[in-house]
ChimeraX commands (.cxc) that place a marker at each C-alpha (Angstrom):
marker #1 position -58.03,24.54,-169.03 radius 0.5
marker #1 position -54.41,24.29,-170.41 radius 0.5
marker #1 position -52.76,24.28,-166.65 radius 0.5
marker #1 position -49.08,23.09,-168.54 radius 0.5
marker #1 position -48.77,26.28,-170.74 radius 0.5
marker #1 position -50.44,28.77,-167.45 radius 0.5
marker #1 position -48.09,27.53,-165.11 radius 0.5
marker #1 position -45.13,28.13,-168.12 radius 0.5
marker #1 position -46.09,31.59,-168.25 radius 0.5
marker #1 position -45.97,31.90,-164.40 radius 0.5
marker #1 position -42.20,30.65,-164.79 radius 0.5
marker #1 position -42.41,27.20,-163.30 radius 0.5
marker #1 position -40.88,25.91,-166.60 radius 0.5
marker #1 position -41.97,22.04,-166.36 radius 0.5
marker #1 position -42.58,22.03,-162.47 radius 0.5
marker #1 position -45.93,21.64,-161.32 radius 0.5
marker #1 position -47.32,24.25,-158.93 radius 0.5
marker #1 position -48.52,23.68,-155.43 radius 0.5
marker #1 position -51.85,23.27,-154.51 radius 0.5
marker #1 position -52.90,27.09,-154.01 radius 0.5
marker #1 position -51.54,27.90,-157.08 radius 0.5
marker #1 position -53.58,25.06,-159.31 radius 0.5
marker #1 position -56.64,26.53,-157.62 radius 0.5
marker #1 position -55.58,29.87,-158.80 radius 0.5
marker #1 position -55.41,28.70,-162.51 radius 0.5
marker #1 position -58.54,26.84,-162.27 radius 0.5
marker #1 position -60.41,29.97,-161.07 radius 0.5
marker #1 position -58.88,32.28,-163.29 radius 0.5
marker #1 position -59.62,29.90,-166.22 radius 0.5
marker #1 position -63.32,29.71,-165.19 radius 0.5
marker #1 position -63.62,33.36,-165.07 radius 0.5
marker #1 position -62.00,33.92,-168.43 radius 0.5
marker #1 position -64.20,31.74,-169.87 radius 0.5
marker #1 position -67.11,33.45,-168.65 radius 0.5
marker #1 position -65.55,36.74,-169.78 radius 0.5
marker #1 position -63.25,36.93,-172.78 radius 0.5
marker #1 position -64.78,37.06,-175.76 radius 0.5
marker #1 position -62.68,35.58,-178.37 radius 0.5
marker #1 position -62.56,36.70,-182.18 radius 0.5
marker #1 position -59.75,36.87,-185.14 radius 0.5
marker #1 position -59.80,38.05,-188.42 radius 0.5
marker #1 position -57.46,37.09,-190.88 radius 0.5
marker #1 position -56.73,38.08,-195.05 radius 0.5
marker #1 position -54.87,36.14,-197.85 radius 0.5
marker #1 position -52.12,37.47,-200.03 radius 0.5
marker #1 position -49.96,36.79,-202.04 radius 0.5
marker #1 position -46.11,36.55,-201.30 radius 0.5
marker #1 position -42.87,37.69,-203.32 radius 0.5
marker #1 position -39.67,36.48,-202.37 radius 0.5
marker #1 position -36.95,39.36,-202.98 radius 0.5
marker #1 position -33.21,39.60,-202.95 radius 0.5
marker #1 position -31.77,39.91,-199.40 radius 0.5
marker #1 position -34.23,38.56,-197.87 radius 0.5
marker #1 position -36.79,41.32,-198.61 radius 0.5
marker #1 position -40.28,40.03,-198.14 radius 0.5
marker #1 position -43.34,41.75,-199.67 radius 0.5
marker #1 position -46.96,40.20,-198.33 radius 0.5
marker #1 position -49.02,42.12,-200.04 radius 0.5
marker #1 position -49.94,44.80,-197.12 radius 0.5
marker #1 position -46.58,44.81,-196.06 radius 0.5
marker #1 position -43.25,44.62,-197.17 radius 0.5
marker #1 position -40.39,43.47,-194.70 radius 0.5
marker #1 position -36.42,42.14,-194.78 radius 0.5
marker #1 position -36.22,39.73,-192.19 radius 0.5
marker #1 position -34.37,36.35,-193.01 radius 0.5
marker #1 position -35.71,34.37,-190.12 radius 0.5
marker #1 position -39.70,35.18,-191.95 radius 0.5
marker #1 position -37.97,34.34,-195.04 radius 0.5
marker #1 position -36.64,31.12,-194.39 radius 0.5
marker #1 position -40.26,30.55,-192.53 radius 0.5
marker #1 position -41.98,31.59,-196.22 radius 0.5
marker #1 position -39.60,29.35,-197.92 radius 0.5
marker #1 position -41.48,27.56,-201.01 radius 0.5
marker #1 position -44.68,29.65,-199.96 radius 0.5
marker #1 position -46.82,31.22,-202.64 radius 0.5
marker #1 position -49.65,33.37,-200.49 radius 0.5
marker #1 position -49.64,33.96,-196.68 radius 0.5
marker #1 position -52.38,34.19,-194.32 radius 0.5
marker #1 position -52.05,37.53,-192.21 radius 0.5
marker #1 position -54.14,37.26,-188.77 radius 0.5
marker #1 position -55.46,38.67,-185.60 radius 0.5
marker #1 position -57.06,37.52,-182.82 radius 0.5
marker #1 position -57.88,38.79,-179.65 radius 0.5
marker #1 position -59.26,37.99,-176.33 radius 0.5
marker #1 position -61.10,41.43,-175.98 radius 0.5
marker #1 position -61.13,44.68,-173.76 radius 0.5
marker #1 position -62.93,42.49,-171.01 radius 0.5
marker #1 position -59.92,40.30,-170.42 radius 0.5
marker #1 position -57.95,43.34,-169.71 radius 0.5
marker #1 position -60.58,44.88,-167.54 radius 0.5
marker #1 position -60.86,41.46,-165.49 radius 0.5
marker #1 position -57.31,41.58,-165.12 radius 0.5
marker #1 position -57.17,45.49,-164.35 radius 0.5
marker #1 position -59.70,44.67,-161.81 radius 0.5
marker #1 position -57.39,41.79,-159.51 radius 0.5
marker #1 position -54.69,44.08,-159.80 radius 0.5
marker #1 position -56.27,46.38,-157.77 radius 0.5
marker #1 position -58.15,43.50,-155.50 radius 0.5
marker #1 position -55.68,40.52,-155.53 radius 0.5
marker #1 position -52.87,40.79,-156.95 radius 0.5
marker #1 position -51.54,37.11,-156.46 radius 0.5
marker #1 position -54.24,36.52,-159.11 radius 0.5
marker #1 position -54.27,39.21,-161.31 radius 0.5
marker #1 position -50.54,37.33,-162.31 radius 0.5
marker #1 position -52.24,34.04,-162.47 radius 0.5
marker #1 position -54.89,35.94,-164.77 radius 0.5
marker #1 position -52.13,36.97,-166.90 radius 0.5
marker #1 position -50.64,34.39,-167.49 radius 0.5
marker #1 position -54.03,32.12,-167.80 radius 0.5
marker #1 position -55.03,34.59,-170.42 radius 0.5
marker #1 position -52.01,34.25,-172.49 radius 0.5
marker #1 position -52.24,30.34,-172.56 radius 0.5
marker #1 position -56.02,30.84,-173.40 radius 0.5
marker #1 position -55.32,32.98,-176.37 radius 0.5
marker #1 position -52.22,30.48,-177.85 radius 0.5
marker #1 position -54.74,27.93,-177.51 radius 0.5
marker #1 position -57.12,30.00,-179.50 radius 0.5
marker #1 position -55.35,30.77,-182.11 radius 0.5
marker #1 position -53.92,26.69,-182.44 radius 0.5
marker #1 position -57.55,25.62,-182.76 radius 0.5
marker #1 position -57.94,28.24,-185.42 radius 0.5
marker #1 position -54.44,27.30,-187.61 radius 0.5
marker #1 position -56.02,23.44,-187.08 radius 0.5
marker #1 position -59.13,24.88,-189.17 radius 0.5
marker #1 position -57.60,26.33,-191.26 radius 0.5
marker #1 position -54.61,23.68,-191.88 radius 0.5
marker #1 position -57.70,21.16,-192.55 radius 0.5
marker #1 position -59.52,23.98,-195.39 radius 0.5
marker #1 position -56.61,24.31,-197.09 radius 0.5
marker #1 position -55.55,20.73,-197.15 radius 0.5
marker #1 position -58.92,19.78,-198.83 radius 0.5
marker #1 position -57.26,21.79,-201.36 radius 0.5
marker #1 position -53.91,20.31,-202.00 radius 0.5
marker #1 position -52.45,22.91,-199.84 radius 0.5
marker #1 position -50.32,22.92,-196.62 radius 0.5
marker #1 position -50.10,25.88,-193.94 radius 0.5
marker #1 position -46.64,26.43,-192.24 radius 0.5
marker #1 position -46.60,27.37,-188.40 radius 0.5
marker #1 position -47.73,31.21,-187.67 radius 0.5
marker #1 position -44.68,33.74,-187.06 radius 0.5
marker #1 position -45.84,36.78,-185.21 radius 0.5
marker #1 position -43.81,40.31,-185.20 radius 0.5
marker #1 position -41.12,40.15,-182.68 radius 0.5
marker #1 position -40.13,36.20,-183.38 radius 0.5
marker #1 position -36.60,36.82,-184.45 radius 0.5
marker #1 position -35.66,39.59,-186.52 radius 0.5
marker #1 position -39.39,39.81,-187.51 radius 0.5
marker #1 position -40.01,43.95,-186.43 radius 0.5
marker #1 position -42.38,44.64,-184.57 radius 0.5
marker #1 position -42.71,48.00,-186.51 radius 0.5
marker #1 position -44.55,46.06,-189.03 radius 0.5
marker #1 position -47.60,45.96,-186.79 radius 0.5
marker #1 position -49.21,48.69,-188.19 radius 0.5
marker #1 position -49.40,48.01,-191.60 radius 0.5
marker #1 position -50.26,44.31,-190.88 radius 0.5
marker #1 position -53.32,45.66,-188.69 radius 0.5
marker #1 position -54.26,48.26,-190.88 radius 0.5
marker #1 position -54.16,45.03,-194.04 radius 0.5
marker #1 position -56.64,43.44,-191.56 radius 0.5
marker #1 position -58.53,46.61,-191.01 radius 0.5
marker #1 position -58.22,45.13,-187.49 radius 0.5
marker #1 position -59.28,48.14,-185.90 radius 0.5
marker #1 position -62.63,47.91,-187.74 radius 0.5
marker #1 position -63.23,44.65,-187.09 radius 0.5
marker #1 position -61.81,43.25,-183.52 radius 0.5
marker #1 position -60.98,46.86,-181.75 radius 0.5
marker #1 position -57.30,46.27,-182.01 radius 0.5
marker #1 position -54.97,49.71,-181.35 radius 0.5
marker #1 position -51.54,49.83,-180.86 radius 0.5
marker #1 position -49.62,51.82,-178.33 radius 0.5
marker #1 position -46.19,54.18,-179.95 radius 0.5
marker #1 position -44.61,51.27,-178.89 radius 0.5
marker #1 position -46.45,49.06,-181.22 radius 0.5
marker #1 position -47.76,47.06,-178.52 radius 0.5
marker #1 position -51.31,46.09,-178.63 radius 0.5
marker #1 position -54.46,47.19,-176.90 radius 0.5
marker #1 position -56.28,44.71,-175.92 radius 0.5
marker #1 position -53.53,43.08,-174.26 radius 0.5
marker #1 position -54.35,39.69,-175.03 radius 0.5
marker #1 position -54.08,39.93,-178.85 radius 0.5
marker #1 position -51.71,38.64,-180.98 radius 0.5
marker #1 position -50.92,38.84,-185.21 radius 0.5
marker #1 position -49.27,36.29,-187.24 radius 0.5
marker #1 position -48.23,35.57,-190.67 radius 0.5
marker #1 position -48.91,31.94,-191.65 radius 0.5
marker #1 position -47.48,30.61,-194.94 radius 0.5
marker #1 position -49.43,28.67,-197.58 radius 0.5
marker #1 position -47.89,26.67,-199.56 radius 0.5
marker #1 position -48.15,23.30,-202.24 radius 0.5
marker #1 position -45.17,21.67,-200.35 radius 0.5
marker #1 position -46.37,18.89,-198.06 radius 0.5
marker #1 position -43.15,20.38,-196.12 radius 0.5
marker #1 position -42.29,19.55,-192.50 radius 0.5
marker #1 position -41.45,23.11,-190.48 radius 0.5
marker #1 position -42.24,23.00,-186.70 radius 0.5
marker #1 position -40.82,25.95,-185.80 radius 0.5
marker #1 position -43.21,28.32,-183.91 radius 0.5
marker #1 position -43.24,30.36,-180.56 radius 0.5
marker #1 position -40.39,30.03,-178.47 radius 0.5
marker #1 position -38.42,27.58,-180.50 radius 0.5
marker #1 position -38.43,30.30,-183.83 radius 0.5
marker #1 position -37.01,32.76,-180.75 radius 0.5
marker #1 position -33.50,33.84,-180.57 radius 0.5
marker #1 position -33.97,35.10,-177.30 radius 0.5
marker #1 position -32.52,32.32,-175.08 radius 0.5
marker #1 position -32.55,33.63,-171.86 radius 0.5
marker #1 position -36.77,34.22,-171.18 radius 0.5
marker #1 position -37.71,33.10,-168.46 radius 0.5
marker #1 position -40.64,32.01,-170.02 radius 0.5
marker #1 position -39.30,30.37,-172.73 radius 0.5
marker #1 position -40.90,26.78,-173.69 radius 0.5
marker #1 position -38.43,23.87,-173.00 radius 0.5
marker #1 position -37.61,21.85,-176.12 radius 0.5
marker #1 position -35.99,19.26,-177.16 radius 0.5
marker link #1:1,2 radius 0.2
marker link #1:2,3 radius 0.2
marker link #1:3,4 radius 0.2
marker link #1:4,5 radius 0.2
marker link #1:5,6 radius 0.2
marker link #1:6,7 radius 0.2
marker link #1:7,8 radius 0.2
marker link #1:8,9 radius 0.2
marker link #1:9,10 radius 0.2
marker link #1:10,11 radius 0.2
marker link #1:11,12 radius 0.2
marker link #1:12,13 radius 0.2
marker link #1:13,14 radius 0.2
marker link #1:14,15 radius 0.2
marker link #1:15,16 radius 0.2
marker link #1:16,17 radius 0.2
marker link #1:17,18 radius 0.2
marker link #1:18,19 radius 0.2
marker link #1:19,20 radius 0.2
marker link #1:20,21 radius 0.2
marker link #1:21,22 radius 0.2
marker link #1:22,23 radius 0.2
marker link #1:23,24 radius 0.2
marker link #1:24,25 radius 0.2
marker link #1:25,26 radius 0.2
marker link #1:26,27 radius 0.2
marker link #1:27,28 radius 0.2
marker link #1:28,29 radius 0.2
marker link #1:29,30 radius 0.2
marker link #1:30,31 radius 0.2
marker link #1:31,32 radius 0.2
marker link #1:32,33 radius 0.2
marker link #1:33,34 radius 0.2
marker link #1:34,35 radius 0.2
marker link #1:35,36 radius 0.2
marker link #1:36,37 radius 0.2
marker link #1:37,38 radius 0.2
marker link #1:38,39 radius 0.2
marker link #1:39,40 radius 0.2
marker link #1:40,41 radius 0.2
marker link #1:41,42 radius 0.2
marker link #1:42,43 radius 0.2
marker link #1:43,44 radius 0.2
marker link #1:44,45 radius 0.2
marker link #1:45,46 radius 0.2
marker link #1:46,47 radius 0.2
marker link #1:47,48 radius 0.2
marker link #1:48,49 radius 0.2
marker link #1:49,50 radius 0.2
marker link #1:50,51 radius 0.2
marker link #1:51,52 radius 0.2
marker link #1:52,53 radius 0.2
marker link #1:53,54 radius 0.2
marker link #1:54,55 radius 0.2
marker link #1:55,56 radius 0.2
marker link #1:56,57 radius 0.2
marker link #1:57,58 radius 0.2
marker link #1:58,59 radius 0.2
marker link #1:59,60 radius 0.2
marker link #1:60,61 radius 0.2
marker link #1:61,62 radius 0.2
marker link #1:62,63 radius 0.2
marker link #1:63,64 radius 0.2
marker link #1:64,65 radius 0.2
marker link #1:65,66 radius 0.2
marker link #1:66,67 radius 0.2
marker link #1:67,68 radius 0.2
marker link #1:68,69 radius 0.2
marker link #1:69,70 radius 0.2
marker link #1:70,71 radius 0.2
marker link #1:71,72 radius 0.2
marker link #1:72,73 radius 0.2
marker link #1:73,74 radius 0.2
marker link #1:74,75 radius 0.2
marker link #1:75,76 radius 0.2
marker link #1:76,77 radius 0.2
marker link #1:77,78 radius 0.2
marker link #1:78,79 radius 0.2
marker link #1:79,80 radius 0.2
marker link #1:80,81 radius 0.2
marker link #1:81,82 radius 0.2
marker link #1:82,83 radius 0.2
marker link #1:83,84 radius 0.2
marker link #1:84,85 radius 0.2
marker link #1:85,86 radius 0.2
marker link #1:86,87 radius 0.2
marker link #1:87,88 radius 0.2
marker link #1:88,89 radius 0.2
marker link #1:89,90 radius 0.2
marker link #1:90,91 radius 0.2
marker link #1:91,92 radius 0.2
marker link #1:92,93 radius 0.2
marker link #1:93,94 radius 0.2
marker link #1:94,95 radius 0.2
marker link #1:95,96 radius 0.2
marker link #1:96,97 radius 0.2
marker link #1:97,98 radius 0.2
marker link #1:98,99 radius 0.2
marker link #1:99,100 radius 0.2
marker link #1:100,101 radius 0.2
marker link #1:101,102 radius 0.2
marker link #1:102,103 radius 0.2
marker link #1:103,104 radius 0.2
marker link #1:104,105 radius 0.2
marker link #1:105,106 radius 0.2
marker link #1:106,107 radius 0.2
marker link #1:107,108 radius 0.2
marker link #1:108,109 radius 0.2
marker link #1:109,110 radius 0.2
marker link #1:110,111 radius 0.2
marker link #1:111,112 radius 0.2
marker link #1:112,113 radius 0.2
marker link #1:113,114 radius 0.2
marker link #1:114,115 radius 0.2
marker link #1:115,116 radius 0.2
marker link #1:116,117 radius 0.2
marker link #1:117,118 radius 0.2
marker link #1:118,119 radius 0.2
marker link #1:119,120 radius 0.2
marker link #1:120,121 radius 0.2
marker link #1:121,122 radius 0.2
marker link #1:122,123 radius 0.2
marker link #1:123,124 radius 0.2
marker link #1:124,125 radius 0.2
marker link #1:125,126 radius 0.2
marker link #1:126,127 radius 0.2
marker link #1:127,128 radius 0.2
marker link #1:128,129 radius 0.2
marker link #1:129,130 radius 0.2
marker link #1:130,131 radius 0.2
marker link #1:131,132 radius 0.2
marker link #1:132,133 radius 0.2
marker link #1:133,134 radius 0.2
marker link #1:134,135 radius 0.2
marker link #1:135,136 radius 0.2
marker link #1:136,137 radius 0.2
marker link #1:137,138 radius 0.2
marker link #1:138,139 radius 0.2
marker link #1:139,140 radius 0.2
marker link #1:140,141 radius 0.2
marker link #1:141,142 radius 0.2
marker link #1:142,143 radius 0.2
marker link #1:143,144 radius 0.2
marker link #1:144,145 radius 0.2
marker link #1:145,146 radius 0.2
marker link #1:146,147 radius 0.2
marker link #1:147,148 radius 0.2
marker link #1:148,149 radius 0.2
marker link #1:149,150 radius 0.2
marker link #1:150,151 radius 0.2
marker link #1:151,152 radius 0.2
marker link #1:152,153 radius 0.2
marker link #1:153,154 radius 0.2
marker link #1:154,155 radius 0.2
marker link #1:155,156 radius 0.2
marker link #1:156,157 radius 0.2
marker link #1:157,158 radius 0.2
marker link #1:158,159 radius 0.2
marker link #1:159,160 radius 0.2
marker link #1:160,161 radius 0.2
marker link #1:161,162 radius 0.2
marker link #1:162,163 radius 0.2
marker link #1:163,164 radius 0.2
marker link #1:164,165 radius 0.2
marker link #1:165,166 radius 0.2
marker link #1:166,167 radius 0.2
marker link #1:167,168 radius 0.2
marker link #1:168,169 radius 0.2
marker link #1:169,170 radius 0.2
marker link #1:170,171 radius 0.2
marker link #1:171,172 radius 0.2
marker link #1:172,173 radius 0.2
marker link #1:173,174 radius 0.2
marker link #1:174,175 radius 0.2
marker link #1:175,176 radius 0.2
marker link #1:176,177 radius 0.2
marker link #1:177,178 radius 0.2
marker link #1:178,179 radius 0.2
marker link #1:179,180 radius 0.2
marker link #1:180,181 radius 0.2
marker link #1:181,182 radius 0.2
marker link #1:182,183 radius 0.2
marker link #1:183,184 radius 0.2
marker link #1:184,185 radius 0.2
marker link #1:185,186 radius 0.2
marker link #1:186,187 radius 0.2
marker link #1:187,188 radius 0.2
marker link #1:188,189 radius 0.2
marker link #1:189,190 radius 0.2
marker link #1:190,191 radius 0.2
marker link #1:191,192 radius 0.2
marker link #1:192,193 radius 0.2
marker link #1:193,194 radius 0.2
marker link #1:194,195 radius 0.2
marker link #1:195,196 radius 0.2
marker link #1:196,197 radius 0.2
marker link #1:197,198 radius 0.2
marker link #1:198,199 radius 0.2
marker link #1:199,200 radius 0.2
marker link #1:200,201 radius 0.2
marker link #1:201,202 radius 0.2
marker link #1:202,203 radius 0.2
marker link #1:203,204 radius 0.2
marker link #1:204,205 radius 0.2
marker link #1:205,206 radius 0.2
marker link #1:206,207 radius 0.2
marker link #1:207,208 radius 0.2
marker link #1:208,209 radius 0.2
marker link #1:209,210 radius 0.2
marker link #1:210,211 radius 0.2
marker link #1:211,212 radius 0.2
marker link #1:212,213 radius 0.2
marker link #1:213,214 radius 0.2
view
């Protein structure tokens, strides 16, 4: 259970909840685990660097100068999905209409369980690719900053993410499940240190659930 990165998501933003709300998470977490069924797919291809910042990934072209700087030095890119399933949502859907104190802790225990997902699988795949002289840089979803989020469908159709995890998107490019996420990970023969990721690679600075940093 990853109570530090629930209780972020419920906006306590370092403070540690009270004693009702711990026993929230720790439910919520135990049903989730029970529940969600967690799967990702993910593709490699290869990456061009163009003038003005003008990506193109191989499924998907882009201009976005924050990606770019991400890419820097990178050859190939990792393009990925993962999901926590349609029964995540329906567990949620389900306290919203029974208890809706903890259909919020659900949501936000099923966000932290799916960024903890996908971190075990970059730590995978960081250790593959190492065995091969090469280095992953941290993942950089759609929506991190000037990343589009109208990129979503060609990045999901690249994966055929449909297909293979159930992963639609609303008109407003959101995703359905929920609790899925996509991410474009750079690979790259430069041992190079870049730990931006998440909230720090954000240039929205006023979320309230925005990870402190230092």
């Amino acid at each position: 259970m990853n109570l530090k990165e629930t209780l972020r998501y419920l906006g306590y933003k370092g403070q540690q909840g009270d004693e009702q709300t711990i026993g929230l998470v720790q439910e919520c977490w135990q049903e989730l685990e029970k529940t969600a069924v967690r799967r990702c797919c993910f593709r490699e291809f290869p990456l061009k660097h163009l003038p003005d910042y003008q990506l193109d990934l191989g499924c998907f072209s882009v201009q976005s100068k924050s990606l770019w700087k991400n890419l820097e030095g990178c050859c190939q890119v990792l393009i990925f999905a993962a999901t926590l399933g349609a029964q995540a949502d329906m567990l949620i859907r389900r306290y919203s209409r029974l208890q809706m104190s903890k259909a919020v802790v659900m949501q936000a225990a099923a966000a932290a369980m799916l960024e903890d997902y996908c971190d075990e699988k970059n730590r995978e795949w960081k250790a593959w690719y190492r065995e091969r002289g090469l280095y992953l840089r941290p993942r950089f979803s759609p929506g991190y900053g000037d990343f589009p989020l109208e990129c979503q469908p060609a990045l999901l159709k690249g994966l055929e993410a449909g297909k293979r995890l159930g992963i639609v998107l609303t008109d407003t490019f959101l995703m359905t499940p929920s609790k899925s996420v996509t991410a474009v990970i750079g690979v790259s023969c430069q041992d190079r240190q870049c730990l931006v990721k998440g909230c720090e690679a954000c240039g929205k600075r006023d979320c309230e659930y925005r990870r402190e940093t230092v």
